[in-house]
C-alpha positions in Angstrom: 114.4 83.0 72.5 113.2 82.1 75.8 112.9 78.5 76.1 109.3 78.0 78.7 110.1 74.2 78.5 113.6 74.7 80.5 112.1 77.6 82.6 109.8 75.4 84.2 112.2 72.3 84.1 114.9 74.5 85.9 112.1 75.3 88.6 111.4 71.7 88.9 115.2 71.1 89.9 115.0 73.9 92.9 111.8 73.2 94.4 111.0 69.7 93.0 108.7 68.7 90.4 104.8 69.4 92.0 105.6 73.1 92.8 106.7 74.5 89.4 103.6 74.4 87.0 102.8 75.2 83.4 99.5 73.3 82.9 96.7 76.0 81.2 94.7 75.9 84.2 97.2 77.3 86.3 98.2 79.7 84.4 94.4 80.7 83.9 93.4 80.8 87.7 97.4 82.8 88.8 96.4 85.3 85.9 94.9 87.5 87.8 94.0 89.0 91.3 90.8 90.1 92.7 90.8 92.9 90.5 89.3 93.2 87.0 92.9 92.9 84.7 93.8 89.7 82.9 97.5 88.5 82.6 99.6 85.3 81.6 102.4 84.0 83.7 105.0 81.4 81.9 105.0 79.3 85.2 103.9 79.1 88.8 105.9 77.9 91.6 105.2 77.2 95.1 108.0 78.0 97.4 108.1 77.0 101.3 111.1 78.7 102.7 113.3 81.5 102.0 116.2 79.2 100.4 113.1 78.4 97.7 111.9 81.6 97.2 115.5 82.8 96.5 116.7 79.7 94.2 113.1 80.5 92.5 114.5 84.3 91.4 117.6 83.2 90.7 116.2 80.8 88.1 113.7 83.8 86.6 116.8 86.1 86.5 118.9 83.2 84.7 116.2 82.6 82.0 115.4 86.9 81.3 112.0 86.1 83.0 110.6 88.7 85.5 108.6 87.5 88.6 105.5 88.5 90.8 104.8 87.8 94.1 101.6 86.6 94.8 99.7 86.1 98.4 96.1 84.9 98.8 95.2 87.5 95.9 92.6 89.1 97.4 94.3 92.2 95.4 91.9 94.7 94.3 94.2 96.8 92.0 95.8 94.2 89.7 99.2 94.5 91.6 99.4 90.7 91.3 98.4 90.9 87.2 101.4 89.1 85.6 102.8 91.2 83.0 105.4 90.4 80.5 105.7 86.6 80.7 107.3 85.9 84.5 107.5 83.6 86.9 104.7 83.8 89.6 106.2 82.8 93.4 102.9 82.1 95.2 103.9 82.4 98.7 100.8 80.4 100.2 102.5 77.7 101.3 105.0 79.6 103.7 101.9 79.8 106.3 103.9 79.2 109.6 103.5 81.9 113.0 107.5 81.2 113.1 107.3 82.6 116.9 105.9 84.6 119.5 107.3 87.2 122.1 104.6 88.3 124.7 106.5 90.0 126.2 107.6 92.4 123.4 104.3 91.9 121.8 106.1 90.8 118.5 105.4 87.7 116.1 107.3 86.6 113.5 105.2 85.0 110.6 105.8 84.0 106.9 104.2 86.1 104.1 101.2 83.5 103.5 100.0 83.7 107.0 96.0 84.8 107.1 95.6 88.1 108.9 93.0 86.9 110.8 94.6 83.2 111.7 97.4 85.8 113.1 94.9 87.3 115.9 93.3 83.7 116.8 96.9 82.7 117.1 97.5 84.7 119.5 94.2 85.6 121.2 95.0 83.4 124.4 97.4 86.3 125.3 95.4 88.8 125.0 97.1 90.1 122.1 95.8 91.3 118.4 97.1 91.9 115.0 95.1 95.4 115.0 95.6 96.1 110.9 92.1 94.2 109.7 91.5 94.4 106.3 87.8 93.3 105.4 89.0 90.8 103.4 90.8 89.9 107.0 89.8 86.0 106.8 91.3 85.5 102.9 93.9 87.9 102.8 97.7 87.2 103.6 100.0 89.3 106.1 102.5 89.7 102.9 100.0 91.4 100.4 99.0 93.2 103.5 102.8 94.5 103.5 102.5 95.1 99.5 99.9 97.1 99.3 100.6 98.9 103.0 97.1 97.7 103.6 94.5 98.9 106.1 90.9 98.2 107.6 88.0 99.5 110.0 90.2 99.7 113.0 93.1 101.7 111.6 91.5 105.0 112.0 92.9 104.7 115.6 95.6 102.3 115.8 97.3 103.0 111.6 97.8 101.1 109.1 100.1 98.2 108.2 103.7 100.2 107.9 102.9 101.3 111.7 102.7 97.5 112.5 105.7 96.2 110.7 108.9 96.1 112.6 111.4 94.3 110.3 111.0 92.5 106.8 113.2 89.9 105.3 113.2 90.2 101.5 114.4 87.8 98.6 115.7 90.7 96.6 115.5 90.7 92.7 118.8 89.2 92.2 118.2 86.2 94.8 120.0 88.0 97.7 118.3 87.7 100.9 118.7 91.2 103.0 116.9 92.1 106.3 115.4 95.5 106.2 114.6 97.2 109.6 114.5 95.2 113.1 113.5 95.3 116.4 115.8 97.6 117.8 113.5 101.0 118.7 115.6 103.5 116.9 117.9 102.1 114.3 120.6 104.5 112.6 120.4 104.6 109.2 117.3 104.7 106.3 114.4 103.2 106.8 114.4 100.3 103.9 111.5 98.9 105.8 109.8 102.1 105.0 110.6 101.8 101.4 109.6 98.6 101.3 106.1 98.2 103.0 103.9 99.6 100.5 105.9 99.1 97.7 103.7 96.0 95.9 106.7 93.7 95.1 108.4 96.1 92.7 111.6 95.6 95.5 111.7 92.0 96.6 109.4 89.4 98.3 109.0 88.9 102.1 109.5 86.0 103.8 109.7 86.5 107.0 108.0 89.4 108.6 108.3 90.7 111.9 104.5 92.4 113.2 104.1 94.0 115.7 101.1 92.7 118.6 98.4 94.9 120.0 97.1 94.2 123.8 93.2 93.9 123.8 91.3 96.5 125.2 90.0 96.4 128.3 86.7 97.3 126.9 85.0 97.6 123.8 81.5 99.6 122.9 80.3 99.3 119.2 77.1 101.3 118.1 75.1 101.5 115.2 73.6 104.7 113.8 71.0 105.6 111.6 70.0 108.6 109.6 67.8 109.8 107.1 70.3 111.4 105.0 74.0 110.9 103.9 74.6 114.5 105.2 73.9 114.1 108.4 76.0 111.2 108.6 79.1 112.8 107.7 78.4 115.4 109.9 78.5 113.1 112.6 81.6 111.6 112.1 82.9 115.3 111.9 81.1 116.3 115.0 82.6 112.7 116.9 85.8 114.0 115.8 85.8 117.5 116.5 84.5 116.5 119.7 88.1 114.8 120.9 87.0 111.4 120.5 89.2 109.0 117.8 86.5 105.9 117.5 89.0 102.5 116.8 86.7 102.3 113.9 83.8 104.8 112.2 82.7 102.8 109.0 79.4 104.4 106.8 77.1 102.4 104.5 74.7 104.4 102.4 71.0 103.0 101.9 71.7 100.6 98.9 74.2 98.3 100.6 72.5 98.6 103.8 69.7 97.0 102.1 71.8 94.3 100.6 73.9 93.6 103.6 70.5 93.0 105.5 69.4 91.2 103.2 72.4 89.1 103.0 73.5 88.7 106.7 70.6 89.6 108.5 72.5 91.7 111.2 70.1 94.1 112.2 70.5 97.2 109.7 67.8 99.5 109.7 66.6 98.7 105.6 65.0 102.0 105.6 68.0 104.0 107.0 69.5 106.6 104.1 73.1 105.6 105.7 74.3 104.1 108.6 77.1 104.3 110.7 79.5 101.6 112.6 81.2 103.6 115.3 83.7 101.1 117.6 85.2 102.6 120.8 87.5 101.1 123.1 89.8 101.2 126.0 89.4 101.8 130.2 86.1 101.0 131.1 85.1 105.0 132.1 86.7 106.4 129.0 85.0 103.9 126.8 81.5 104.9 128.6 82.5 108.8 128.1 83.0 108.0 124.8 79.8 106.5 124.1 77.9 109.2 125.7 79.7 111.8 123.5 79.2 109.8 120.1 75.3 109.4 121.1 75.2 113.1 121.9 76.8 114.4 118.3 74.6 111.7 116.6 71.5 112.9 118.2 72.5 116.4 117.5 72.9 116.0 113.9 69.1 114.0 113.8 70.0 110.5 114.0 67.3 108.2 114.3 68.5 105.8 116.6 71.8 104.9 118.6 72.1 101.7 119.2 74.7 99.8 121.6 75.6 96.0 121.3 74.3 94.6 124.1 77.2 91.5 124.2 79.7 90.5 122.0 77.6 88.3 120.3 75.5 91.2 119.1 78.8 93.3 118.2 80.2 90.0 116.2 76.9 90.4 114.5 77.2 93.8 113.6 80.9 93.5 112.3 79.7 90.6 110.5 77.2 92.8 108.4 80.1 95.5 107.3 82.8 92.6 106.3 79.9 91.1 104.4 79.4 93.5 102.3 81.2 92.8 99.1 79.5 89.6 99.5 76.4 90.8 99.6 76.6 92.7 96.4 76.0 89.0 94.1 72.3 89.5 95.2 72.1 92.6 92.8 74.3 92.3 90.3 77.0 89.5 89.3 79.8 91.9 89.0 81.0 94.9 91.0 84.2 97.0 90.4 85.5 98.2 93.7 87.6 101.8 93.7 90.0 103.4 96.6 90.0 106.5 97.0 90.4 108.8 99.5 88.9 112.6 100.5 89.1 115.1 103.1 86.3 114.4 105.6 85.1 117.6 105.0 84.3 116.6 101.7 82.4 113.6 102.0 78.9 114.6 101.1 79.6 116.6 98.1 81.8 113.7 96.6 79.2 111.9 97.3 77.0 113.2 95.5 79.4 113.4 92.4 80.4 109.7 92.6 76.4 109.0 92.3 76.0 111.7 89.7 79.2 109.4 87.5 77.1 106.7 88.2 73.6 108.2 86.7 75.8 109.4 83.7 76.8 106.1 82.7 73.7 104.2 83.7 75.5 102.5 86.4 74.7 101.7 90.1 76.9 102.7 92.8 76.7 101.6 96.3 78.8 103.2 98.8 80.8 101.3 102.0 83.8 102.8 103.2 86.2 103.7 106.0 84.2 107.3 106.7 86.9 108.2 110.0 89.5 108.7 107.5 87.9 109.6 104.4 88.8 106.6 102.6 86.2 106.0 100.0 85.0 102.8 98.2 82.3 103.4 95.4 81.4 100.2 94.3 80.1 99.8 90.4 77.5 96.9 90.3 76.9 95.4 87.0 76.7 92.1 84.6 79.3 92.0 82.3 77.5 90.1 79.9 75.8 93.3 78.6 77.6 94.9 75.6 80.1 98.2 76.1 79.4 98.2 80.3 83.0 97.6 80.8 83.9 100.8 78.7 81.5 102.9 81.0 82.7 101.1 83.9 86.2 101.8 83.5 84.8 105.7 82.4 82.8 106.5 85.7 86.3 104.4 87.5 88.0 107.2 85.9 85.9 109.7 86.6 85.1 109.0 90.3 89.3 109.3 90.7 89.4 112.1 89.4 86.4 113.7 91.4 88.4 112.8 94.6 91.8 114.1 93.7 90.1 117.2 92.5 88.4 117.4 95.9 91.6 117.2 97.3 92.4 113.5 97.7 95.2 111.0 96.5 94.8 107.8 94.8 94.6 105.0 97.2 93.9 104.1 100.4 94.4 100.5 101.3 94.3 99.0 98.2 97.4 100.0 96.1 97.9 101.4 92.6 99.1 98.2 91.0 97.7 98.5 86.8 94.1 100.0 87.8 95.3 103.0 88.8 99.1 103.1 87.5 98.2 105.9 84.6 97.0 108.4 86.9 99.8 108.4 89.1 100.4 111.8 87.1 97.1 113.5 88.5 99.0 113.7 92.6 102.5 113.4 91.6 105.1 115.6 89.3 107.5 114.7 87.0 110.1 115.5 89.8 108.4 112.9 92.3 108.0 110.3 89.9 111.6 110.1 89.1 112.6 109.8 92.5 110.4 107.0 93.0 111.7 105.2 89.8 115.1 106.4 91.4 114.4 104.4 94.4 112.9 101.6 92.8 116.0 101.1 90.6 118.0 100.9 93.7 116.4 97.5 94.4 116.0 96.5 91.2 118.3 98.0 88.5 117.2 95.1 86.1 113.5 95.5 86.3 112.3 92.2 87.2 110.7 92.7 90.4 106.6 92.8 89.5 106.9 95.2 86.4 104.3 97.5 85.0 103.1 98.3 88.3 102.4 101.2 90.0 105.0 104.0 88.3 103.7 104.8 84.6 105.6 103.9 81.6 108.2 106.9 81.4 108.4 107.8 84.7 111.7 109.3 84.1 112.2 113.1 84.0 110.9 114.6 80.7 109.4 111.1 79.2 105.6 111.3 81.1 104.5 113.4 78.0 104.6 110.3 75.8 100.8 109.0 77.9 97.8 108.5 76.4 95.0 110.4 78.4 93.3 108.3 80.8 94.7 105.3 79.8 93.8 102.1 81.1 96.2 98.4 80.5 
């Protein structure tokens, strides 16, 4: 039998005895992520360099104990759940910008490093991390890597694998292997690839190397406003269509509009049906073309007004509203349940429409926020979970609302990952054939298992064993 009393002495001995804990409440607060499934680890660690985070597995692997890798756990999709008893390596405290090239606009940085403290430490050259998750001032650059994550701006400028030059890993057996580099066009597979993405079923980062962005030489964000979702979408369509990529097109219908007003007071129109965030940027004359064509589509379509930040003050504003919006959400309901899903733009409206038709089926409210540029949705389910059987319907309209967007053409996730939420519907995008090879892949970095298990491939992703899943099925 597993002996939890020498586990957590044996951690003790690698990383000394205030950064290997057992106490109840640790293990209550590291049960979970941001997301709405519950776990138990046997301990929690706190690593600060590599030689720790290695020593750390070794010790898991020693006692039969599996580990998760755990960042800021701003996670959404319970990819940072513990599941079967491991060892949780919170990476936190390896928080150092290790160094800085200008030159080759590349920074080095440990897995615990805020995405946002990244940009500020760097802003004095005129350089930017561009991937900007909303949870940008919370989250870490190493969930960012796990869960491939993206943000407002990565309509234009892509998401985290594009921004990810080289990763070294702690793999599952305490070996320490560098995947990728900084060469431009290295022979061989692309392990950096596999791993970005993969929610720390291969390893754990611990030192990444991230590519910088130069800031633009100008920046124009505008606020729409319309009296219907419909001609919203068609807007960001018609921008689009029209040649123009925004950095950003983000779309709030009329509920959280209300709320983020409410909340932030940034100057939303609380009578608007939906709204639209539209960033441009670049030469001075391009961006001014660009603005010009955005207010000419809107106005086309019937907007009501086109508004232009005057200064950056007014533009910080206006972001402000849109990152506050999960926020704003307490002052309707104490509990929300935030999907990821994404749709072809050309179906926007009428999944729309379906995600609030869930919603009315099982007496639910649904506000929508979400990255419209590239169709990547977020419904968000506002409710108290005091009331009897609401997380049953909640779960039931989650299921529902994924379904409606792969049906409509779309996949799973977008940003957020598949972790436990949406680990069980894996089957709805991918066959038996595709599963396997992922399981195939994921063996080749961890034959034993150990690595974050549970997530993202269902039980029996083998060939010929996905028939033994319960319908729908939720952890």
């Amino acid at each position: 039998m597993p002996d939890p009393g020498r586990l957590l002495a044996d951690l003790r001995a690698v990383l000394g005895p205030d950064r290997a804990r057992a106490e109840p409440l640790e293990l209550s607060l590291y049960g979970r992520d941001a997301g709405t499934t519950r776990g138990r680890p046997a301990a929690v660690c706190f690593p600060r360099s590599t030689h720790e985070v290695a020593a750390a597995v070794r010790v898991a692997a020693r006692h039969d104990r599996p580990f998760v890798a755990r960042g800021s756990g701003t996670g959404l999709a319970g990819g940072a759940t513990p599941v079967g008893d491991p060892v949780v390596v919170v990476t936190t405290q390896l928080n150092r910008v290790l160094g800085v090239d200008p030159d080759e606009r590349v920074a080095w940085v440990e897995p615990g490093v805020l995405n946002l403290d990244l940009s500020r430490a760097v802003r004095h050259l005129g350089l930017h991390y561009a991937p900007d998750p909303s949870s940008q001032q919370a989250c870490s650059i190493g969930g960012n890597v796990g869960t491939n994550a993206g943000g407002p701006h990565c309509l234009a400028y892509g998401v985290t694998a594009a921004h990810v030059l080289a990763v070294e890993v702690v793999l599952p057996d305490g070996e320490v292997a560098m995947l990728g580099g900084l060469a431009p066009d290295r022979p061989g597979y692309d392990l950096r690839g596999c791993f970005v993405g993969s929610e720390g079923t291969m390893g754990i980062a611990t030192r990444i190397a991230v590519r910088l962005t130069p800031d633009p030489p100008d920046v124009r964000t505008m606020l729409l406003d319309f009296d219907s979702v419909e001609a919203a979408a068609a807007t960001v369509t018609g921008i689009l269509g029209a040649g123009v990529v925004p950095a950003a097109v983000e779309m709030m219908d009329a509920l959280i509009t209300r709320a983020v007003e409410d909340f932030v007071g940034a100057g939303y129109p609380r009578d608007a049906a939906a709204v639209l965030l539209v960033e441009v940027d670049g030469l001075p004359a391009g961006v001014a073309h660009d603005v010009a064509v955005v207010r000419s589509v809107a106005e086309a379509e019937g907007a009501r007004s086109v508004r232009v930040a005057a200064d950056e003050s007014e533009r910080a504003l206006l972001w402000k509203g849109r990152k506050s919006a999960f926020g704003a959400v307490a002052r309707i309901a104490p509990d929300y349940y935030l999907h990821d899903a994404v749709v072809p733009r050309t179906r926007l409206v009428d999944v729309l429409a379906e995600v609030g038709a869930i919603a009315a089926a099982h007496e639910l409210t649904v506000m929508n926020v979400f990255h419209a540029g590239d169709g990547n949705l977020h419904p968000l389910i506002v409710f108290d979970a005091r009331e009897p059987g609401v997380w049953q319907r909640v779960h039931d309209a989650g299921e529902a609302i994924l379904r409606a967007c792969v049906d409509a053409g779309g996949v799973l996730s977008g940003e957020h990952g598949i972790g436990l939420e949406k680990r069980d519907f894996m089957p709805l995008v991918f066959s038996t054939d595709d599963l396997d090879a992922q399981a195939r892949l994921r063996d080749a970095f961890d034959p034993q298992g150990r690595a974050n298990p549970g997530k993202v491939l269902p039980r029996g992703s083998r060939c010929g064993e996905l028939g033994d899943l319960p319908e729908g099925a939720w952890i």
